[in-house]
KEKE-3310 file (N, C-alpha, C; in steps of 0.2 Angstrom, whole numbers, plus 5000, padded with zeros to 4 digits):
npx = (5004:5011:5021:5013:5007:5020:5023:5013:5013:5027:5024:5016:5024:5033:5024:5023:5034:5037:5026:5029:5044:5058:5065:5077:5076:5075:5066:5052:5046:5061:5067:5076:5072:5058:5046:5042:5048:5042:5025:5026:5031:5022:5011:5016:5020:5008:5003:5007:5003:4992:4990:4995:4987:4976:4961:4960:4953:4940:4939:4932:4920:4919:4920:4905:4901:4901:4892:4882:4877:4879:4867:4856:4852:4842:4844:4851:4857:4867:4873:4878:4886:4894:4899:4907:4916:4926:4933:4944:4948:4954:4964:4974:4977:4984:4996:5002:5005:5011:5023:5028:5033:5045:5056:5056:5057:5051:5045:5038:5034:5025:5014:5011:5004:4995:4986:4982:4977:4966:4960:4948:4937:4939:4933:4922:4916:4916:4908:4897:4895:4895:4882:4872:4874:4874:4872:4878:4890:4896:4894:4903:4915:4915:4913:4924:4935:4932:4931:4943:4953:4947:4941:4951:4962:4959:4961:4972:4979:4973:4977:4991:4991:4988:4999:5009:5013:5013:5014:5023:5027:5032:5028:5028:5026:5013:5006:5007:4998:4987:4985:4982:4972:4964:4961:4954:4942:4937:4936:4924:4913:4912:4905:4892:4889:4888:4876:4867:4865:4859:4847:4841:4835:4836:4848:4857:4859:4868:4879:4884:4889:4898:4907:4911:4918:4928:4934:4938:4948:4958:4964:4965:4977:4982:4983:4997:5006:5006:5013:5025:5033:5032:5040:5048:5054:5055:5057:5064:5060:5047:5055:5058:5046:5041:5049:4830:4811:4803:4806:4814:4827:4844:4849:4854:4864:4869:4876:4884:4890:4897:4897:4905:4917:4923:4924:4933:4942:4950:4960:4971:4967:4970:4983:4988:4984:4992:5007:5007:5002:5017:5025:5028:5023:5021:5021:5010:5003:5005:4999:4984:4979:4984:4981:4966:4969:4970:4961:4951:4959:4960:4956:4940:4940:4946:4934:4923:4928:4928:4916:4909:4913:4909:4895:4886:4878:4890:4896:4903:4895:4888:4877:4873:4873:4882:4892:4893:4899:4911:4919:4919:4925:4939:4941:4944:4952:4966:4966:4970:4983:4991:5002:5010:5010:5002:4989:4978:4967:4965:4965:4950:4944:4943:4937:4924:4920:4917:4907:4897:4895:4890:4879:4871:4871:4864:4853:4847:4839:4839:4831:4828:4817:4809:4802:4810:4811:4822:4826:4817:4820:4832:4835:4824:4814:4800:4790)
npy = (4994:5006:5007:5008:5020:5028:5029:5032:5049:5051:5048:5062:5070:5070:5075:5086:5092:5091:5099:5110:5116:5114:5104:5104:5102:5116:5130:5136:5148:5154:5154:5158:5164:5178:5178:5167:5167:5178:5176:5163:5166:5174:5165:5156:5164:5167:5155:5152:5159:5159:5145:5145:5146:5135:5141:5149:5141:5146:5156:5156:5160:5176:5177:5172:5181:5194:5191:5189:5201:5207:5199:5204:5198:5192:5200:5194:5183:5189:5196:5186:5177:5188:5191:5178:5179:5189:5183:5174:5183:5194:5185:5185:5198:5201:5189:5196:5210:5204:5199:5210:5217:5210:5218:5230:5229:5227:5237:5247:5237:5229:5244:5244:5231:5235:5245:5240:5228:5234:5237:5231:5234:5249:5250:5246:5253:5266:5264:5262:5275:5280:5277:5283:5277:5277:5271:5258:5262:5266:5259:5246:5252:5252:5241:5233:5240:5233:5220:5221:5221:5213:5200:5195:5199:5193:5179:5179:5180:5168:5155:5158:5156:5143:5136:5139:5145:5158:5175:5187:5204:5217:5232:5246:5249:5245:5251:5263:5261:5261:5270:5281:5273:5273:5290:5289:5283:5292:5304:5299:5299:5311:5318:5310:5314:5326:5328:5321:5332:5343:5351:5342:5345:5356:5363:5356:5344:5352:5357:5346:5340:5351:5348:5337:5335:5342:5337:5325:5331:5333:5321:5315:5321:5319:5304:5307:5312:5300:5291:5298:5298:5283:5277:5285:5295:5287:5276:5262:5257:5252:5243:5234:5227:5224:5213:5183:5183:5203:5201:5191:5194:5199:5214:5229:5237:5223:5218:5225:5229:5215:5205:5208:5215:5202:5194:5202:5205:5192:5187:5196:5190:5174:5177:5184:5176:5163:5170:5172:5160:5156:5164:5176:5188:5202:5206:5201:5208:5221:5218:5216:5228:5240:5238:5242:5254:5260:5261:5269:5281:5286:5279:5280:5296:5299:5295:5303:5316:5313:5312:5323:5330:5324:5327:5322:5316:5312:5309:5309:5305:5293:5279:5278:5265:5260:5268:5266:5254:5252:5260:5250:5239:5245:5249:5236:5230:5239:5238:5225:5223:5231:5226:5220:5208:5190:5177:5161:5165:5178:5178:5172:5182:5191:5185:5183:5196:5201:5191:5196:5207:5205:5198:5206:5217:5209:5208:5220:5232:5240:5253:5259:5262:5249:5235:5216:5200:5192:5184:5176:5169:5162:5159:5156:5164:5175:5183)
npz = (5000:5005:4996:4983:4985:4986:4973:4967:4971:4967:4955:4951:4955:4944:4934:4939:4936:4922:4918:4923:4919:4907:4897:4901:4915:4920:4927:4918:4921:4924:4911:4896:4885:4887:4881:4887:4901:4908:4907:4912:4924:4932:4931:4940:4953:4954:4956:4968:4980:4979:4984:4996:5009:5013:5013:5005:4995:4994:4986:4975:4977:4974:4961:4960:4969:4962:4950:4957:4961:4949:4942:4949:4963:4975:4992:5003:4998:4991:5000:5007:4998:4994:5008:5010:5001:5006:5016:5009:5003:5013:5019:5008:5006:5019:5016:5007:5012:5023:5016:5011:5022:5025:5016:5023:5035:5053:5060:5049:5042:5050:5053:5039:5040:5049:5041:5027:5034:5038:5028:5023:5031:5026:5014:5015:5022:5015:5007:5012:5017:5007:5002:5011:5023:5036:5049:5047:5044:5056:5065:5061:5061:5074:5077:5073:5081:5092:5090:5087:5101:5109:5105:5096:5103:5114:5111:5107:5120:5126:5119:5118:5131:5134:5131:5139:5153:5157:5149:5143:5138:5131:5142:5139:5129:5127:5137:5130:5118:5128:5130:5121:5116:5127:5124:5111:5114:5122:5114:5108:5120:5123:5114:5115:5126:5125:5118:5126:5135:5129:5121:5108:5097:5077:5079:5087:5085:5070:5082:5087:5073:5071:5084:5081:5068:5072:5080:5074:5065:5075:5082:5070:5067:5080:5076:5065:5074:5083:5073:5072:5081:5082:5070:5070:5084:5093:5089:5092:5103:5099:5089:5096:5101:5090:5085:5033:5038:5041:5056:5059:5055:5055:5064:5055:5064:5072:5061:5056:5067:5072:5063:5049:5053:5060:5051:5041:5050:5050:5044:5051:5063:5061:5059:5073:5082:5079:5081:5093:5100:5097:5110:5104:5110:5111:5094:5093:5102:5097:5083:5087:5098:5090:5076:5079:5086:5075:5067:5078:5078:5066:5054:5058:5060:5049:5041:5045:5040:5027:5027:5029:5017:5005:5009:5018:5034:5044:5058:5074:5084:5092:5098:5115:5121:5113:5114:5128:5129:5123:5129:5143:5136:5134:5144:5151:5144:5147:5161:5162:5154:5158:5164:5158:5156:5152:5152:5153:5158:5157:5144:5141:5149:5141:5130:5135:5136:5124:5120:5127:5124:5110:5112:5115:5106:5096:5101:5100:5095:5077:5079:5094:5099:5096:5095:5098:5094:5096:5109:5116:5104:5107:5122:5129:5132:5138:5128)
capx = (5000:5013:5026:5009:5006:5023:5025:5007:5015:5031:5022:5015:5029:5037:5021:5023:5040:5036:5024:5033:5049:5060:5067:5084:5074:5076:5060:5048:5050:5069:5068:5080:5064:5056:5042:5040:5049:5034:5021:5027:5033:5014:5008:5021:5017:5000:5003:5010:5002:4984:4991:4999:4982:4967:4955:4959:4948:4935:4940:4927:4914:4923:4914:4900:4897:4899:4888:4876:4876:4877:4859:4852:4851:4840:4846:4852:4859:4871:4879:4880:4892:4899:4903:4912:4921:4928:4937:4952:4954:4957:4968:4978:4979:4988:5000:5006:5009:5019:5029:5033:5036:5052:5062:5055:5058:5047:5041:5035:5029:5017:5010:5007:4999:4987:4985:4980:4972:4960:4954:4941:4932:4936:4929:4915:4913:4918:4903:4890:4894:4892:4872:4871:4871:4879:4872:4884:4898:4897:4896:4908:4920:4916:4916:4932:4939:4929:4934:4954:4955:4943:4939:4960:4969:4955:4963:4980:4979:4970:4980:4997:4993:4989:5006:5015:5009:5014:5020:5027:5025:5036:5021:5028:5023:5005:5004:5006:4994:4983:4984:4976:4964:4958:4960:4948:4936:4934:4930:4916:4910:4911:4899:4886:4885:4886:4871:4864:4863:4856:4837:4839:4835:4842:4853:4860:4863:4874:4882:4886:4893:4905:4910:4913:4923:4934:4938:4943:4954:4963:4961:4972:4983:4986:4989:5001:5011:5011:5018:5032:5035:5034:5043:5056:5059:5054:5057:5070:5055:5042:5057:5058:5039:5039:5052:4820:4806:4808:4804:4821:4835:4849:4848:4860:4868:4872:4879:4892:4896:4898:4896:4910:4922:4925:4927:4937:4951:4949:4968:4974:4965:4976:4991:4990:4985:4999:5011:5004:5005:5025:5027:5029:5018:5022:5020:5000:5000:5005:4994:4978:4980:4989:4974:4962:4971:4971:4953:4949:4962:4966:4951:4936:4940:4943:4926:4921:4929:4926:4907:4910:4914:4901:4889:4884:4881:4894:4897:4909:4891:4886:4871:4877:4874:4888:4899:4897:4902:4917:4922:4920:4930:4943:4945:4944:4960:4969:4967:4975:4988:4996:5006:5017:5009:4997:4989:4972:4963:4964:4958:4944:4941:4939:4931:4918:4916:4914:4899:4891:4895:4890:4872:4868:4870:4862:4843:4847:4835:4842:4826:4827:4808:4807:4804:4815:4812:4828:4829:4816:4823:4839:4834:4817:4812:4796:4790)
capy = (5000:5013:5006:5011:5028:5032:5027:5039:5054:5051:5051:5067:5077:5072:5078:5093:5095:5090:5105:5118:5115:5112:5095:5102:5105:5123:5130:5141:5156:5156:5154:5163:5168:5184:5177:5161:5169:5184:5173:5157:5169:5175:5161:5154:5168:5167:5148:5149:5165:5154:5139:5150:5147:5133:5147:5152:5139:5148:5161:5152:5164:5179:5180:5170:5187:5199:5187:5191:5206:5209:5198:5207:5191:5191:5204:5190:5178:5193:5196:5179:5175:5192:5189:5173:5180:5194:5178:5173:5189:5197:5180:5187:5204:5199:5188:5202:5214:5202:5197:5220:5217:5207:5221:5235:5230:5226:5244:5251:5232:5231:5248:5241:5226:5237:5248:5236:5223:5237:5241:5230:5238:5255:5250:5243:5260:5272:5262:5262:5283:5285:5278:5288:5271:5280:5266:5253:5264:5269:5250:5244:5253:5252:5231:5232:5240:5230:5213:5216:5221:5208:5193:5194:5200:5187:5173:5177:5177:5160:5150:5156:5154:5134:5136:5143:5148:5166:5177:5193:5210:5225:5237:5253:5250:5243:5257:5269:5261:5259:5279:5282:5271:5280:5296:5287:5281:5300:5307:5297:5300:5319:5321:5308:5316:5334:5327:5321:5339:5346:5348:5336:5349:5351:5366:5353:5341:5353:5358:5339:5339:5354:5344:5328:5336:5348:5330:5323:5335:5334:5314:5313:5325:5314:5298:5307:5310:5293:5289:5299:5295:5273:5275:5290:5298:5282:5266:5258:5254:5246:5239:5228:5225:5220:5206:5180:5191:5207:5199:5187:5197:5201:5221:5235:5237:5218:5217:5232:5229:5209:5199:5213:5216:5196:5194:5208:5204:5186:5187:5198:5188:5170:5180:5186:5170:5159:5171:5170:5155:5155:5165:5182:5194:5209:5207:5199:5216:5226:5218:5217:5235:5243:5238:5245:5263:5267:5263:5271:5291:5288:5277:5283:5302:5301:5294:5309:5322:5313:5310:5331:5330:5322:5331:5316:5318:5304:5313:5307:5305:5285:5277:5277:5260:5257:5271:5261:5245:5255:5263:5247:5233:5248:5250:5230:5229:5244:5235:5218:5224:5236:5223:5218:5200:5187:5168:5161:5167:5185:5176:5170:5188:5196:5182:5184:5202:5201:5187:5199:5212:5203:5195:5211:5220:5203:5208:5228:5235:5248:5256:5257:5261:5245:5229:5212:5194:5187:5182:5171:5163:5160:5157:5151:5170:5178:5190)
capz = (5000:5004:4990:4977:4987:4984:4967:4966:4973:4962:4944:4952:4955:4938:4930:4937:4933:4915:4916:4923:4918:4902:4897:4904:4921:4923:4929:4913:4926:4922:4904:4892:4882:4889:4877:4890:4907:4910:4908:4917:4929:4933:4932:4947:4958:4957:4959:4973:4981:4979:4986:5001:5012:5011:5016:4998:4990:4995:4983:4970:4980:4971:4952:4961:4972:4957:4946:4961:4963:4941:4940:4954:4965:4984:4996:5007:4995:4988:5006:5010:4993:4996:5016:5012:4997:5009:5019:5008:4998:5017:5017:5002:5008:5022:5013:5003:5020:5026:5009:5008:5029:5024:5013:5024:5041:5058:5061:5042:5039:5055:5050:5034:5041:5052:5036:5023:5035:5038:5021:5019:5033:5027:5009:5016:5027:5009:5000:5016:5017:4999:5000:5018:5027:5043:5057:5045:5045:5065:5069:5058:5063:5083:5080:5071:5086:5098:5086:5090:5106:5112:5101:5092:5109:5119:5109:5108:5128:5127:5116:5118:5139:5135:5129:5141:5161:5156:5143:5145:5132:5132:5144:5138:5122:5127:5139:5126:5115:5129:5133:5116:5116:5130:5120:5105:5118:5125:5108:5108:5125:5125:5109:5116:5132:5126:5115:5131:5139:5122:5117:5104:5091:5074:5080:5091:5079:5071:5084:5088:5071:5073:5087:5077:5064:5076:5084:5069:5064:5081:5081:5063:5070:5086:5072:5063:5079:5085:5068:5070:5088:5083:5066:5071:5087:5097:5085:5096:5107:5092:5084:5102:5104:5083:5081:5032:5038:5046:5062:5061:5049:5057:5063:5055:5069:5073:5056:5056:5072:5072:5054:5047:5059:5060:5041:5040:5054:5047:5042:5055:5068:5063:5061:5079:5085:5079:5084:5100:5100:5096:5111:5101:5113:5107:5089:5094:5106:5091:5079:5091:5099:5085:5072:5083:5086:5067:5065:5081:5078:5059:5051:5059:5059:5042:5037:5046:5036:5021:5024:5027:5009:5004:5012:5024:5041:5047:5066:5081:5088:5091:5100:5119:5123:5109:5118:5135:5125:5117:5136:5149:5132:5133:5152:5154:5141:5151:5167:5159:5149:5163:5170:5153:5157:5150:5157:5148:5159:5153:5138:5143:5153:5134:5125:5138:5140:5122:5118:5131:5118:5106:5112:5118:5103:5093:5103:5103:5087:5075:5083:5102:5101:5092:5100:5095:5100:5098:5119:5116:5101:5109:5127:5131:5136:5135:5123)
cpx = (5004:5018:5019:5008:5013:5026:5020:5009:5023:5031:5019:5020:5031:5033:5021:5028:5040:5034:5026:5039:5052:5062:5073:5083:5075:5068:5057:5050:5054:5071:5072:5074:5060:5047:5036:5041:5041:5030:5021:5028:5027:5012:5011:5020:5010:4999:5003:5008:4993:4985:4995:4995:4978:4962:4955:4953:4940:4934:4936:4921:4916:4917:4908:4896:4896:4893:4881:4872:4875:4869:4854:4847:4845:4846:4852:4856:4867:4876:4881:4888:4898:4903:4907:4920:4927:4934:4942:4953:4955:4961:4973:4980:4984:4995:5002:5008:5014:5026:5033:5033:5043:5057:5063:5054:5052:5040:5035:5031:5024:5013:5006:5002:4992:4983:4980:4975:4966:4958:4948:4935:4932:4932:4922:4911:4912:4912:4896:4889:4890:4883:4871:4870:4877:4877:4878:4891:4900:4897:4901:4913:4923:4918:4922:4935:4939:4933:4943:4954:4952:4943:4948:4962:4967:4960:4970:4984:4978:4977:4988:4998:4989:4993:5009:5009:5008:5016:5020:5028:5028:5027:5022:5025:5014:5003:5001:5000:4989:4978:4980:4971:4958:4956:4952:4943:4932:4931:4924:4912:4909:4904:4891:4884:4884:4879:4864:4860:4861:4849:4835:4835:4838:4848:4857:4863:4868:4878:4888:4891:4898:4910:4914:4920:4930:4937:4942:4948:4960:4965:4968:4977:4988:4990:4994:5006:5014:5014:5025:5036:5037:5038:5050:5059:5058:5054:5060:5063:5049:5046:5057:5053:5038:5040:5046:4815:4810:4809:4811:4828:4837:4849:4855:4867:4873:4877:4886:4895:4900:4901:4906:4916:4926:4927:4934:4944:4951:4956:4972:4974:4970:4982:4992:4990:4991:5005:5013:5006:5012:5028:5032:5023:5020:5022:5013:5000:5001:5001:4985:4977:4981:4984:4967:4963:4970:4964:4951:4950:4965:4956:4944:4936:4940:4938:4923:4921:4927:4918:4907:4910:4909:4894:4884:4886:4883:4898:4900:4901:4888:4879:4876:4877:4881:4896:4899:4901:4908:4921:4923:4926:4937:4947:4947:4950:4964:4971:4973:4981:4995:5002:5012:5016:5003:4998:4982:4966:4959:4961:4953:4939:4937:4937:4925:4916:4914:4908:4894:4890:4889:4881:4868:4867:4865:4854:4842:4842:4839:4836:4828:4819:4804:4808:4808:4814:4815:4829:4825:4819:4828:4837:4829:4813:4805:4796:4787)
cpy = (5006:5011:5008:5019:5033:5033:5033:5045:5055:5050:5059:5072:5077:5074:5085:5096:5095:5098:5113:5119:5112:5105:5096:5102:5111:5125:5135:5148:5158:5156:5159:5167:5171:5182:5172:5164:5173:5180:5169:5161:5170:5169:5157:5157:5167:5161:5147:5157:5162:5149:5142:5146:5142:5137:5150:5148:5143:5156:5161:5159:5170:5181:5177:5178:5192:5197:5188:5197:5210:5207:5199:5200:5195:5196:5199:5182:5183:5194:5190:5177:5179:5191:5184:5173:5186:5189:5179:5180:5194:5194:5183:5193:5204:5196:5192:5206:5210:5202:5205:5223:5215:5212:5228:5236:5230:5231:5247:5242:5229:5236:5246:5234:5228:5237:5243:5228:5226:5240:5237:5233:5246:5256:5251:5249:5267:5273:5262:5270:5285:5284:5281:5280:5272:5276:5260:5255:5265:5260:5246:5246:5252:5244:5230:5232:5233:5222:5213:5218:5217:5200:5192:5195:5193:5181:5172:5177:5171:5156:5152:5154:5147:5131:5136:5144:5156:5168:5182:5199:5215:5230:5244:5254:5250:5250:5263:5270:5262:5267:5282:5279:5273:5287:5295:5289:5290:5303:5304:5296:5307:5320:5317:5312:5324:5333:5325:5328:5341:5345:5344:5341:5351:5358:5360:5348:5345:5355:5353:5340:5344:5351:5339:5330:5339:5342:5325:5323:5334:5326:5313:5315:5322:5306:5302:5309:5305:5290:5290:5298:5286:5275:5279:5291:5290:5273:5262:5255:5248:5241:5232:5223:5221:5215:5202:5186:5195:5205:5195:5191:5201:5210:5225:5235:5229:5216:5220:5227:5220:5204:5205:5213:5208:5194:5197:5207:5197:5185:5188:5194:5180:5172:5181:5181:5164:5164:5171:5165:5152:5160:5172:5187:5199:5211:5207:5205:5220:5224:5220:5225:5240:5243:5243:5253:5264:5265:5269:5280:5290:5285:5282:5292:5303:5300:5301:5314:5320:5313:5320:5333:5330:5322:5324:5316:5312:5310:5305:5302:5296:5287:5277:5271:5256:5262:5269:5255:5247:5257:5255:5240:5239:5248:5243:5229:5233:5240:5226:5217:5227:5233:5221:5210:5197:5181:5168:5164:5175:5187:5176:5177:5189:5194:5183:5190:5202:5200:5190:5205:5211:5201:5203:5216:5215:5205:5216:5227:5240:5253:5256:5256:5254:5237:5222:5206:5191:5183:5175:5166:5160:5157:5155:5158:5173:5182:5194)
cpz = (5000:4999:4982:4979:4986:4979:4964:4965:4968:4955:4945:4950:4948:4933:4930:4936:4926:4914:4917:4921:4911:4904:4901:4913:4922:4920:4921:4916:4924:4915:4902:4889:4887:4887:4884:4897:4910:4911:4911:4924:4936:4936:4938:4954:4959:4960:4966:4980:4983:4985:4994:5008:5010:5012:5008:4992:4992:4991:4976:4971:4976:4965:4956:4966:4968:4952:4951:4961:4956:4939:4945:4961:4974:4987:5001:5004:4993:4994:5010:5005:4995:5003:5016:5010:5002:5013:5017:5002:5005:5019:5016:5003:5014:5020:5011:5007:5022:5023:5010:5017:5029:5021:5020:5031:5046:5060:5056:5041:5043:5053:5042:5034:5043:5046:5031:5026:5039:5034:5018:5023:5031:5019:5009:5018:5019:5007:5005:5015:5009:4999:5007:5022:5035:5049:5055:5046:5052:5068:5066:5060:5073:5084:5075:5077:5091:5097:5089:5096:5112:5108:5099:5101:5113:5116:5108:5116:5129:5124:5117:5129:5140:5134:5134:5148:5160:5151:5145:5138:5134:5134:5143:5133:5122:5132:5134:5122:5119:5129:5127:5113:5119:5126:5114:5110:5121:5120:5108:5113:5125:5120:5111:5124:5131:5122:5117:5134:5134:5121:5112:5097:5085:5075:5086:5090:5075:5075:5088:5080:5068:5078:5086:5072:5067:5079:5080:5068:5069:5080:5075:5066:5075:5082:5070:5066:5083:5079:5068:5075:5088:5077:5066:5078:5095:5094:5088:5100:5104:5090:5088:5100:5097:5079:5080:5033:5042:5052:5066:5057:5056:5060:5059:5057:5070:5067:5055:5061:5075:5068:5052:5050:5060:5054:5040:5044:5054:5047:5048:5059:5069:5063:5068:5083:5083:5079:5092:5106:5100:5102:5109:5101:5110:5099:5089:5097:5099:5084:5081:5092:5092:5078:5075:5082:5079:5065:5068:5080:5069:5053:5051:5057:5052:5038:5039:5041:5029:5018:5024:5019:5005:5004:5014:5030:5046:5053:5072:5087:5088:5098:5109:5121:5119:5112:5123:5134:5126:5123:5141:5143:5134:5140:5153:5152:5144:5155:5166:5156:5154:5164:5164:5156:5155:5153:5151:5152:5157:5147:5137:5144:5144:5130:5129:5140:5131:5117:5123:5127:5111:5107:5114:5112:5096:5094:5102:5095:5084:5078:5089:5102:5098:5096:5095:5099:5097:5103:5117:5112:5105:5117:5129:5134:5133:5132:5124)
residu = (UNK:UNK:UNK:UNK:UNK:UNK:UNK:UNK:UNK:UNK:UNK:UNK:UNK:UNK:UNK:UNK:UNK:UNK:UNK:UNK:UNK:UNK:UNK:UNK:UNK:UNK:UNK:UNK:UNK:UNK:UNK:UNK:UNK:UNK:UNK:UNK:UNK:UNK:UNK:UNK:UNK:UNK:UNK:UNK:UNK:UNK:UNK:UNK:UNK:UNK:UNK:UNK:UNK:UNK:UNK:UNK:UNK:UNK:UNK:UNK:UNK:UNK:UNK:UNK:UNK:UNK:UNK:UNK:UNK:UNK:UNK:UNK:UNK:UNK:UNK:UNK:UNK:UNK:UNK:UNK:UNK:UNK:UNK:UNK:UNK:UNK:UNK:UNK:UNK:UNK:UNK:UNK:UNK:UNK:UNK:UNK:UNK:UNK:UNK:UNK:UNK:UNK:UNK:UNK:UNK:UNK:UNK:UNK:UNK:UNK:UNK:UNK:UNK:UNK:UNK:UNK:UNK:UNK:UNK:UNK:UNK:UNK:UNK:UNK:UNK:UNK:UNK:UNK:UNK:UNK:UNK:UNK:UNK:UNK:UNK:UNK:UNK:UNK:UNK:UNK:UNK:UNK:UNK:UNK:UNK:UNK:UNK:UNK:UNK:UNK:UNK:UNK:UNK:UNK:UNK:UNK:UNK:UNK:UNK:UNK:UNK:UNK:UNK:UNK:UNK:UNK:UNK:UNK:UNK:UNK:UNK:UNK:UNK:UNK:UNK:UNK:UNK:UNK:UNK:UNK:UNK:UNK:UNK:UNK:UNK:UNK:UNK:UNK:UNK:UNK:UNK:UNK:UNK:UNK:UNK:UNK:UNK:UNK:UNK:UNK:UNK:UNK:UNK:UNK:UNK:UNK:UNK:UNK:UNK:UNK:UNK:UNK:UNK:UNK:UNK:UNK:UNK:UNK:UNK:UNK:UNK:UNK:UNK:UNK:UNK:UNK:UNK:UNK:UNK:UNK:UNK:UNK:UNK:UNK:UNK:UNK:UNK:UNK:UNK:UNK:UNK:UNK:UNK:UNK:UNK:UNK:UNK:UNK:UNK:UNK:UNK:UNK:UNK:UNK:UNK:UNK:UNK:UNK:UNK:UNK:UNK:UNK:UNK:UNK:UNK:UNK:UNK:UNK:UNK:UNK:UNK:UNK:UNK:UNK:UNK:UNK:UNK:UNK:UNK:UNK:UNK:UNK:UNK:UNK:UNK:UNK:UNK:UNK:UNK:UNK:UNK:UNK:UNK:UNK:UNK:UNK:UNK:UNK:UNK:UNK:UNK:UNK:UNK:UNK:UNK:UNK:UNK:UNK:UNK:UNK:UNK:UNK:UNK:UNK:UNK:UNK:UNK:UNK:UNK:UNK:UNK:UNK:UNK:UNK:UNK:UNK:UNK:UNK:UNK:UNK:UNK:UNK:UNK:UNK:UNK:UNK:UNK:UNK:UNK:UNK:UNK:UNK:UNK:UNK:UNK:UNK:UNK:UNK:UNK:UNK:UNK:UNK:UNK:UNK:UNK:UNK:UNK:UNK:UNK:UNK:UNK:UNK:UNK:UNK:UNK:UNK:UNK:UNK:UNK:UNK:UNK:UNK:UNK:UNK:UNK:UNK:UNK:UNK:UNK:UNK:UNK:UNK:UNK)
# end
């Protein structure tokens, strides 16, 4: 049986050496002809660039979702194709950050991982503005955050402390990041509470978003500082840390801030876990964290100015139940991180603040004044 299995596996390779390669063995890629090299060359790359990943056969959904969404498919068919298709081309986006992480060094090719491993959410967030779909955009971006510094940090605590009793993470670094994530977090308390004290008139609305945008402005401002602070006058310290009916559909809200944000750090989220797992906390703290910050003072502010552009009122201003979420996930990571130490149990803590996150935003209504029986589905609860 294995003297046939490896006779099997040995007509293989030399098929595929027949096909990729000349008679004298030297691969098509390397051909003298320019004619054969370019094209074999493609073709090798991309070979090998597909086959990088299994998560990539799933990369079939692809024309299957544009082919949906070109013969005007079900509302519900069309985000199913597309939601799955967004899996391995976040995948592939990732392998390519890393691949232009290698010439370009720890520091510049982590920023390029946050970078590019948040641009499906901020397409997502470009194409919701542009139809004014501003409760998509405001929960997309809050469950991105919510997603790495909970669900991604939650799992690189777990699994790499089944590994290990402990693991230990440069805390100046997490401090740092952690001190502006309070900063995000504020901007999005001050406009819901000054919205609080307000008549709720439309001079109130804009004067919420003069607020929003004046905090933008400051907000980019504070990214482009810590850029120059991680990549210039304090790199020595990163470069450490970096070696159905309406009755059952899904709400709005649950969508942005749940379905999305999972998809979308799809990539990032096995990347931080298998290094995690290798006992390389500080690259997981700086993918987890460090994704989050540039939604939080780089991503989110810009949707603002751009929905300003646009003449779309995309404002700092969120729902407060989403600004409490956004305040106790932020202080719960604060309190965890301080110490420059992890075990699973700290895992555990952030995977379960947030499915509390998580079920709670699952029964909320894009309505408040709207009732939802979700509870019962799921628990046996009156209606």
């Amino acid at each position: 049986m294995d003297g046939n299995g490896t006779a099997e596996a040995s007509e293989t390779t030399h098929l595929l050496q027949r096909l990729t390669s000349t008679d004298s063995g030297t691969p098509y890629y390397k051909h003298e002809n320019a004619a054969i090299r370019w094209p074999s060359l493609l073709l090798h790359v991309t070979w090998e660039i597909v086959s990088s990943n299994y998560v990539n056969v799933l990369l079939v959904f692809v024309p299957l979702g544009i082919v949906a969404g070109v013969l005007d498919w079900s509302a519900s068919a069309k985000f199913t194709l597309n939601f799955i298709a967004i899996i391995p081309l976040a995948s592939l986006l990732a392998f390519a950050t890393e691949e232009l992480a290698v010439p370009l060094g720890q520091t510049l090719g982590g920023l390029l991982n946050a970078t590019f491993g948040n641009a499906v959410e901020l397409i997502v967030s470009i194409i919701a503005l542009r139809d004014n779909q501003i409760r998509i955009v405001q929960a997309s971006m809050l469950g991105s955050i919510l997603s790495n510094i909970l669900l991604v940090l939650g799992c690189c605590f777990f699994v790499g402390g089944l590994k290990y009793k402990e693991q230990v993470f440069n805390s100046t670094v997490a401090s740092t990041m952690s001190s502006l994530m309070i900063v995000a977090t504020a901007s999005l308390i001050i406009p819901a509470t000054l919205y609080s004290v307000m008549s709720g008139d439309q001079e109130s609305e804009d004067n919420i978003m003069v607020l929003s945008r004046g905090t933008s402005i400051i907000l980019l401002g504070i990214y482009v500082s810590y850029l120059v602070f991680q990549l210039k006058t304090h790199s020595d310290l990163f470069d450490d840390s970096e070696a159905q009916e309406a009755e059952e559909e899904s709400s709005q809200t649950f969508i942005g801030l749940i379905l999305i944000p999972i998809v979308g750090n799809a990539a990032e989220h096995v990347t931080a876990v298998i290094v995690a797992y290798k006992n390389k906390m500080d690259l997981a703290i700086g993918v987890a964290i460090g994704s989050s910050l540039q939604i939080a003072i780089f991503v989110t502010p810009f949707l603002v100015v751009l929905g300003w552009i646009m003449d779309r009122d995309m404002s700092l201003h969120f729902e407060t139940f989403e600004t409490v979420s956004f305040f106790l996930a932020s202080l719960v990571v604060v309190l965890l991180i301080q110490d420059g130490k992890s075990n699973y149990l700290e895992g555990l803590l952030c995977l379960g603040m947030y499915l509390i996150i998580a079920i709670a935003f699952w029964v909320l209504p894009d309505d408040p004044g709207q009732k939802k029986p979700h509870p019962k589905l799921l628990f046996g609860g009156s209606g």
